[in-house]
C-alpha positions in Angstrom: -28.5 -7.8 -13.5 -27.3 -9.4 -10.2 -28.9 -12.8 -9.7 -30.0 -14.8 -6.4 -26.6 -16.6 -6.4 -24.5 -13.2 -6.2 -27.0 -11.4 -3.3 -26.7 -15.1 -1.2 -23.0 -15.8 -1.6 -22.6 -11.7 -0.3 -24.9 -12.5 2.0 -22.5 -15.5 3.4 -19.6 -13.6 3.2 -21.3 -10.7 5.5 -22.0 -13.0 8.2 -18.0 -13.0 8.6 -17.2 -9.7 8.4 -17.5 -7.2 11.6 -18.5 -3.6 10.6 -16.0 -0.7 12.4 -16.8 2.0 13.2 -6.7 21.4 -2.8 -4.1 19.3 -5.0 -2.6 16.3 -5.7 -0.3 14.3 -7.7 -0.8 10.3 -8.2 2.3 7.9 -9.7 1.2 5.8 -12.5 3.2 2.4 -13.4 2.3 0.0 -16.1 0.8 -3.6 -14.8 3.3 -6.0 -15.7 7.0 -6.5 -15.5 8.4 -5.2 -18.8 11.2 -7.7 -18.0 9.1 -10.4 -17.7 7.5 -10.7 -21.2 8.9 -10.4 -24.6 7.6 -7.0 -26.6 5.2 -9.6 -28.5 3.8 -10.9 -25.6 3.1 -8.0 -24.1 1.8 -6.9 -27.6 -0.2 -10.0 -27.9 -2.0 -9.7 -24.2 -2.7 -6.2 -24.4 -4.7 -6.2 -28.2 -6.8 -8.9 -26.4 -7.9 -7.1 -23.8 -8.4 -4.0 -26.1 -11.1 -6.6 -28.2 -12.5 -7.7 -25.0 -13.1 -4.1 -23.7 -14.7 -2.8 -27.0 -16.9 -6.1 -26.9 -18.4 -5.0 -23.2 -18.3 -1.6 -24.3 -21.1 -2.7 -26.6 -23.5 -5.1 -25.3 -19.6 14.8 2.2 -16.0 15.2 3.5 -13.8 17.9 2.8 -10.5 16.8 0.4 -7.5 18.8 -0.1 -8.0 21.5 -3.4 -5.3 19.2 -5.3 -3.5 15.8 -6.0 -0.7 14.0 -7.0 -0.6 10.2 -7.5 2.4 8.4 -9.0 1.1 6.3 -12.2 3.1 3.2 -13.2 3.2 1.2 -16.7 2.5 -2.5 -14.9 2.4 -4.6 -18.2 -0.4 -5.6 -20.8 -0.4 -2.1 -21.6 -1.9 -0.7 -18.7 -1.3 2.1 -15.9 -1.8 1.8 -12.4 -1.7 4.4 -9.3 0.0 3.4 -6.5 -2.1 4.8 -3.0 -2.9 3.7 0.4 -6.2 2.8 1.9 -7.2 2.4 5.7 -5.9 3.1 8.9 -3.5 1.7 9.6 -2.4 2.2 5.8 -2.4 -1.1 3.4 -0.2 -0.5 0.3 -2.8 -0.2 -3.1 -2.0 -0.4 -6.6 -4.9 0.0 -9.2 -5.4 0.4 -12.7 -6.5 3.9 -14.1 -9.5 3.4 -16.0 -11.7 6.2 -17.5 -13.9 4.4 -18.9 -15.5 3.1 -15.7 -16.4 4.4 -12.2 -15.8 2.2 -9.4 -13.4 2.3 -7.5 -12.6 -1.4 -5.5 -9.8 -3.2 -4.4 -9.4 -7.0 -2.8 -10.8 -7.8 0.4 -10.6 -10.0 3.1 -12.0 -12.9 3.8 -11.8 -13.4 0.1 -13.6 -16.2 -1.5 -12.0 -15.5 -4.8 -8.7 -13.3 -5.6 -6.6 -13.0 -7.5 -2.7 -13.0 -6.7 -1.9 -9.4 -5.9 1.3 -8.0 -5.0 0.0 -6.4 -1.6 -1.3 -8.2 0.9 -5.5 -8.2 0.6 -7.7 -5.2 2.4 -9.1 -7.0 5.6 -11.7 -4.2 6.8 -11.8 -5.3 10.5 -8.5 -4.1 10.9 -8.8 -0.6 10.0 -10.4 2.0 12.1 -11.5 4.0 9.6 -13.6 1.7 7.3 -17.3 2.3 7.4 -20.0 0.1 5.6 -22.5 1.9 2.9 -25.6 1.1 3.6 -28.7 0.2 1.8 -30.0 3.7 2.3 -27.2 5.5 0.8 -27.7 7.4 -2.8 -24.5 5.6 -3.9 -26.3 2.4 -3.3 -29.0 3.2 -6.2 -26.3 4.1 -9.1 -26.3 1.2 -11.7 -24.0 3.1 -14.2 -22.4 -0.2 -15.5 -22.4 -1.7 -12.3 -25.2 -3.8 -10.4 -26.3 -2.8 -7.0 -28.3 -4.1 -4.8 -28.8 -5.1 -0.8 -27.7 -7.9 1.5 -27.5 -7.3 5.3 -28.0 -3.7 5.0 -25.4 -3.4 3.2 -24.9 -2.1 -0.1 -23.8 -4.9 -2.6 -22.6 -4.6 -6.5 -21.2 -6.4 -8.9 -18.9 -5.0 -11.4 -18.0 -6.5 -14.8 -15.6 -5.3 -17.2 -14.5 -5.6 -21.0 -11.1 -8.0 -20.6 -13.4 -10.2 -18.8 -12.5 -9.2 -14.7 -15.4 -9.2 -12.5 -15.3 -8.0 -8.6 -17.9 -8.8 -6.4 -18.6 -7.1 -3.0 -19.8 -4.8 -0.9 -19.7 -0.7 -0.8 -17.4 1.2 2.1 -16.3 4.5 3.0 -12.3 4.3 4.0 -9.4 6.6 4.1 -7.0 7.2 0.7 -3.6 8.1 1.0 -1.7 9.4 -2.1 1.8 9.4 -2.7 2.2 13.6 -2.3 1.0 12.9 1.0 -3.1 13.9 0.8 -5.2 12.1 2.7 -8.8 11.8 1.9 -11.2 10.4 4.1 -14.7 9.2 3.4 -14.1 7.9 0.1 -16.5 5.6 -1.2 -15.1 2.3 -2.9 -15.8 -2.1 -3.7 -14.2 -3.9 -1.1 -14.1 -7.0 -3.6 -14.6 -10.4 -1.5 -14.7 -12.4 -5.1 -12.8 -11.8 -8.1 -11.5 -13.1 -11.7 -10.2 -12.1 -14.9 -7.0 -10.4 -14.9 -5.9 -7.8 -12.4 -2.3 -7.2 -14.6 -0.2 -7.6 -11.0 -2.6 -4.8 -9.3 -5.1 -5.0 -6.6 -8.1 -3.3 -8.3 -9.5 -0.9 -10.7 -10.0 2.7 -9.7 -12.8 4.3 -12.5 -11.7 8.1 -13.7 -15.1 8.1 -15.4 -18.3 10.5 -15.3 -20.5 8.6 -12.7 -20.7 9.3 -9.0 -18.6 6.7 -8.0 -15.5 7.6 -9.6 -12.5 9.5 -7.9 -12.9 12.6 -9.8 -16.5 12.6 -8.9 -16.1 11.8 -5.6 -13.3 14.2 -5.1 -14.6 17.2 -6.9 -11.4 18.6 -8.2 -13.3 20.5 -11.5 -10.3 19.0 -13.4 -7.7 16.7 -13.7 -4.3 15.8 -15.9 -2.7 12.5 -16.7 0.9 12.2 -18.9 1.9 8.6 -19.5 5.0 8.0 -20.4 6.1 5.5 -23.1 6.2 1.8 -22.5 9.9 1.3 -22.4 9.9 3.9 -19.7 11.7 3.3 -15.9 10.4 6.7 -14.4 7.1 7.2 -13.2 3.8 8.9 -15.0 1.5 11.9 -12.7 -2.2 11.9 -12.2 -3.2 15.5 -11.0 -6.2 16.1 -9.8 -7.5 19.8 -9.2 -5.1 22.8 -9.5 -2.1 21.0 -10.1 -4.0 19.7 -13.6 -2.3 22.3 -15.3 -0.5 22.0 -19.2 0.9 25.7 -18.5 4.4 24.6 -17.8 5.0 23.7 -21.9 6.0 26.5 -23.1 6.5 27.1 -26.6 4.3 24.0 -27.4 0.9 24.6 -29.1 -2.0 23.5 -26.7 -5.3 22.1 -28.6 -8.5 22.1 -26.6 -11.8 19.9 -28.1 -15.1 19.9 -26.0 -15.6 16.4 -24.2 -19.1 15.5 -25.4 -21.6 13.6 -23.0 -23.7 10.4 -24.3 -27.4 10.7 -24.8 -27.8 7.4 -23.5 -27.4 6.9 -20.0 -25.5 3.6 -20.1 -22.5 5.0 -21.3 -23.1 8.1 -19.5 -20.0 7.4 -17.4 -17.8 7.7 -20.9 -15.6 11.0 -22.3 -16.9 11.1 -26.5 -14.8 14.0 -28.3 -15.9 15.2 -31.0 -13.7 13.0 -34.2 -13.9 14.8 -37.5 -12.0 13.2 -39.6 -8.2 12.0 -40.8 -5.4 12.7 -42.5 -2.2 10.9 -43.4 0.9 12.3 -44.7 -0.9 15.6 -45.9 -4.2 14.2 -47.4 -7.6 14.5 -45.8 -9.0 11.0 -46.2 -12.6 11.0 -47.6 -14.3 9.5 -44.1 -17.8 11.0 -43.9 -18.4 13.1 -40.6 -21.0 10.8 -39.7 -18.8 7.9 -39.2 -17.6 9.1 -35.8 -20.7 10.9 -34.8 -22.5 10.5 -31.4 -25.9 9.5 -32.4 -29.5 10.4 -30.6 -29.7 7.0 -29.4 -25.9 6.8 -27.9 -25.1 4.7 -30.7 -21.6 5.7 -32.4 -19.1 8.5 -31.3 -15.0 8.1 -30.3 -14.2 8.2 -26.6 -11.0 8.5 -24.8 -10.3 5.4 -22.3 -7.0 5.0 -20.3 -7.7 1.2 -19.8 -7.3 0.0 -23.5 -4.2 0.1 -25.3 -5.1 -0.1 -29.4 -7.3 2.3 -30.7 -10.1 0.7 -32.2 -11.8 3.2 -35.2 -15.2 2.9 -36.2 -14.6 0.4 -39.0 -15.8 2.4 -42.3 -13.3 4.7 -41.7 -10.6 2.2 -40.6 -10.9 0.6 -43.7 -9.7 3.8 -45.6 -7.1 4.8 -43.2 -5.5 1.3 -44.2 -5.7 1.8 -47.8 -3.9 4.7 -47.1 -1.6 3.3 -44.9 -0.2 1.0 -47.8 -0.2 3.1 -50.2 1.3 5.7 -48.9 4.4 3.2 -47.3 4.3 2.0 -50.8 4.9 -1.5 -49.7 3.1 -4.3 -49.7 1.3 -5.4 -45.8 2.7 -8.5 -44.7 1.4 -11.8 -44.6 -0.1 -12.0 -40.5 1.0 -15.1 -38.3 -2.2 -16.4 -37.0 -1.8 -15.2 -33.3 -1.4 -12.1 -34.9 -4.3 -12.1 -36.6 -6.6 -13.6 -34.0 -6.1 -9.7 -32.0 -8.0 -8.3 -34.9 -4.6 -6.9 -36.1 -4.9 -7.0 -40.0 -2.0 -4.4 -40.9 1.6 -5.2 -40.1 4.6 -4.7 -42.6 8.0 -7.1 -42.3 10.9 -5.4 -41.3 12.9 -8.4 -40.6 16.6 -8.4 -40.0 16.3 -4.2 -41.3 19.2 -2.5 -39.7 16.3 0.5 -39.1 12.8 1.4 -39.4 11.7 3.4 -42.3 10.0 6.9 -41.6 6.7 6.7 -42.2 3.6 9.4 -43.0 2.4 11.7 -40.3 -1.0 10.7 -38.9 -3.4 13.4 -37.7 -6.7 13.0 -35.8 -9.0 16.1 -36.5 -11.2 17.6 -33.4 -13.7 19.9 -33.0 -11.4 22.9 -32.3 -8.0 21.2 -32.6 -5.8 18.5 -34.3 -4.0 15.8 -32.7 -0.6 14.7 -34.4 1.0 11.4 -34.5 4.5 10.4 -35.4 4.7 6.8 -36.6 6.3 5.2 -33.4 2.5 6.7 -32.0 0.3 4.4 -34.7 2.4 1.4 -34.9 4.6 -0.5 -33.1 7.8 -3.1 -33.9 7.1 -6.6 -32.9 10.8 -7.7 -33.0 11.2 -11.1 -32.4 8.4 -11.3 -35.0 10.5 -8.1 -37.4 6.6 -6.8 -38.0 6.0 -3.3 -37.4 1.7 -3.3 -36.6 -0.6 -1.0 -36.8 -2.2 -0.4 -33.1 -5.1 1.5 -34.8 -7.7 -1.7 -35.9 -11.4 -1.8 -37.2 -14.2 -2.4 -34.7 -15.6 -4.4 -37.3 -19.6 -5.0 -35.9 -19.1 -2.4 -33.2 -20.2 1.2 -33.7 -18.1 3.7 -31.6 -14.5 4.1 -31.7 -12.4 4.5 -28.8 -9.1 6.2 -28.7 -6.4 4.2 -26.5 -3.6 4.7 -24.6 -0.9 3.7 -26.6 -1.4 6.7 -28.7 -2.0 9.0 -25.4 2.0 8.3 -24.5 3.7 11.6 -23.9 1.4 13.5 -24.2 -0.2 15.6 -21.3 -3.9 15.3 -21.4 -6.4 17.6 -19.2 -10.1 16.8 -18.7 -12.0 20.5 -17.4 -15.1 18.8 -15.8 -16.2 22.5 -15.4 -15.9 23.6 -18.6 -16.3 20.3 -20.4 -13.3 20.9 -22.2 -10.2 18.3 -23.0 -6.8 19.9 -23.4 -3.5 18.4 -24.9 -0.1 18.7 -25.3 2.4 17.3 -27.1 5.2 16.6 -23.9 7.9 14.5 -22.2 6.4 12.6 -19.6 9.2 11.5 -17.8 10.4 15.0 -17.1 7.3 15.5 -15.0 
């Protein structure tokens, strides 16, 4: 909960500040500079923020009927929107997350920030920005966030799995996206102090369930993300309301699985599909149902999360989908380097100095309703100045629910139906959309 340090150094900050007064499609880009980091840096970073995340995991206006935001790969395995906020319009670039809800970017006067590469949000400058006050019905959500009052404002303080924490202060300000929509009244964190790791972007903007993220806020019944793969120069799409649409593959067999909400209100803000079971190379692996099941007391289940990069399986049935993993490559795992094996990462094979990389056994995830197919470049990826070729599927070891990452979302075109609670997927390239 938030503590009397947090409500008194908000309450310092306030005394500077000086309150004023259809569809679209969003660009995505990845966090850091591809060129900046060798493939087992990058490799190395993003594991440990997928850890980190699973560890946390545990313990009134009118908007236009659509939109389009450009989505970028930014580095450590993340994707960020690219929008502008205020009036007059400040550049933004925020990592997509659903598997959180607020939406908050760097602000001015900022007691702690990280190094952005925008200038920071100064609210007194923009027309448009509005404080939430205390009365507000935002200002009583705690969906993984803490809330509270200072000044009549509305205060929170937002923690998250890689270890980034914002604390602020809740506003209303103007969005602009890149197809041109402009959506006033949205409700965000103005983040006055900060740490962790930002991944070169200015904030976090939550795609989850609660009321504070952008889909819920918007109200666009549905919405459509493609990410394109990690060695990719052209931009990913966020689409939000009647652009969401996977109608445009043709000839490509769309699967549909109900998205499944949690018992428990704590993780009410996830999406849990419904994980049957798992086959590699043509065999049904003997995983019980019940290791993926949503339990009564929100214990268990798989969710889909934009904001981790390995998939991280319930660990009973990770430790047969390795088994089968060696058995079927019919070679023997390699022996792990120790940086390698402080991610959690116990399955990598040495491919070092090979002219190629072997074909290897098709992995498929079975839905309620539909199956989800992988090609080996989608389950494990080639560390080459280490020559290992790594599994990004790893046990949660003491953790019970599994979440399904973004590495194995890459080109494929994924549709959450808030209406009908319904997630849709296609097989597609991304960066022909």
């Amino acid at each position: 909960m938030a503590n009397v340090l947090f409500f008194f150094v908000a309450f310092v900050v306030l005394l500077f500040l000086h309150p004023h007064v259809q569809g679209s499609r969003l660009s995505l880009t990845h966090v850091d500079s591809v060129a900046q980091l060798t493939s087992a840096e990058r490799f190395r970073r993003a594991a440990r923020r997928s850890h980190s995340r699973r560890q946390a995991f545990e313990g009134k206006w009118s908007s236009p009927s659509t939109v389009v935001a450009a989505v970028d790969y930014a580095g450590d395995f993340e994707y960020v929107i690219d929008f502008g906020i205020g009036s007059p319009v400040l550049p933004a670039t925020a990592i997509l997350d659903t598997g959180s809800d607020l939406i908050w970017t760097q602000c001015v006067p900022c007691l702690d920030c990280l190094s952005q590469p925008s200038p920071y949000y100064d609210p007194s400058k923009s027309y448009t920005f509005s404080p939430v006050p205390c009365s507000s019905p935002f200002c009583s959500n705690r969906s993984l966030t803490d809330i509270g009052c200072g000044g009549d404002r509305c205060l929170y303080l937002a923690s998250y799995g890689d270890g980034t924490e914002s604390t602020g202060f809740l506003g209303t300000e103007t969005f602009i996206f890149g197809d041109g929509s402009s959506i006033a009244g949205v409700t965000f964190g103005c983040g006055f102090q900060n740490n962790g790791s930002l991944s070169n972007s200015t904030g976090i903007v939550g795609m989850g369930r609660g009321p504070l993220s952008l889909p819920s806020q918007l109200n666009p019944r549905k919405f459509s993300y493609c990410l394109t793969p990690l060695d990719s120069s052209a931009a990913s799409h966020l689409f939000l309301g009647s652009t969401a649409s996977l109608e445009g593959n043709r000839g490509t067999l769309i699967g549909s699985t109900p998205l499944i909400s949690s018992p428990h209100t704590y993780f009410s803000t996830f999406y849990y599909l419904s994980l049957l079971g798992i086959s590699l190379g043509g065999t049904r692996l003997p995983i019980p149902e019940s290791v993926f099941q949503l339990k009564r007391d929100g214990s268990g289940g798989t969710i889909i999360d934009s904001g981790t990069f390995l998939t991280l399986l319930n660990q009973a049935g990770y430790d047969i989908l390795r088994e089968e993993i060696i058995k079927q490559v019919r070679k023997p795992a390699a022996e792990l380097p120790e940086v390698i094996q402080d991610l959690g990462i116990d399955l990598c094979f040495s491919f070092h100095g090979a002219s190629s990389l072997p074909p290897m056994p098709e992995l498929v995830f079975h839905f309620e309703g539909a199956d989800m197919r992988f090609p080996r470049d989608k389950y494990m990826a080639y560390v080459d100045e280490l020559g290992l070729l790594c599994s990004v599927i790893v046990g949660t070891q003491s953790f019970s629910f599994s979440i399904f990452g973004n590495y194995q979302q890459q080109d494929m075109h994924i549709l959450f139906d808030l209406e009908a609670n319904v997630l849709s997927f296609v097989p597609a390239n991304c960066n022909q959309l």
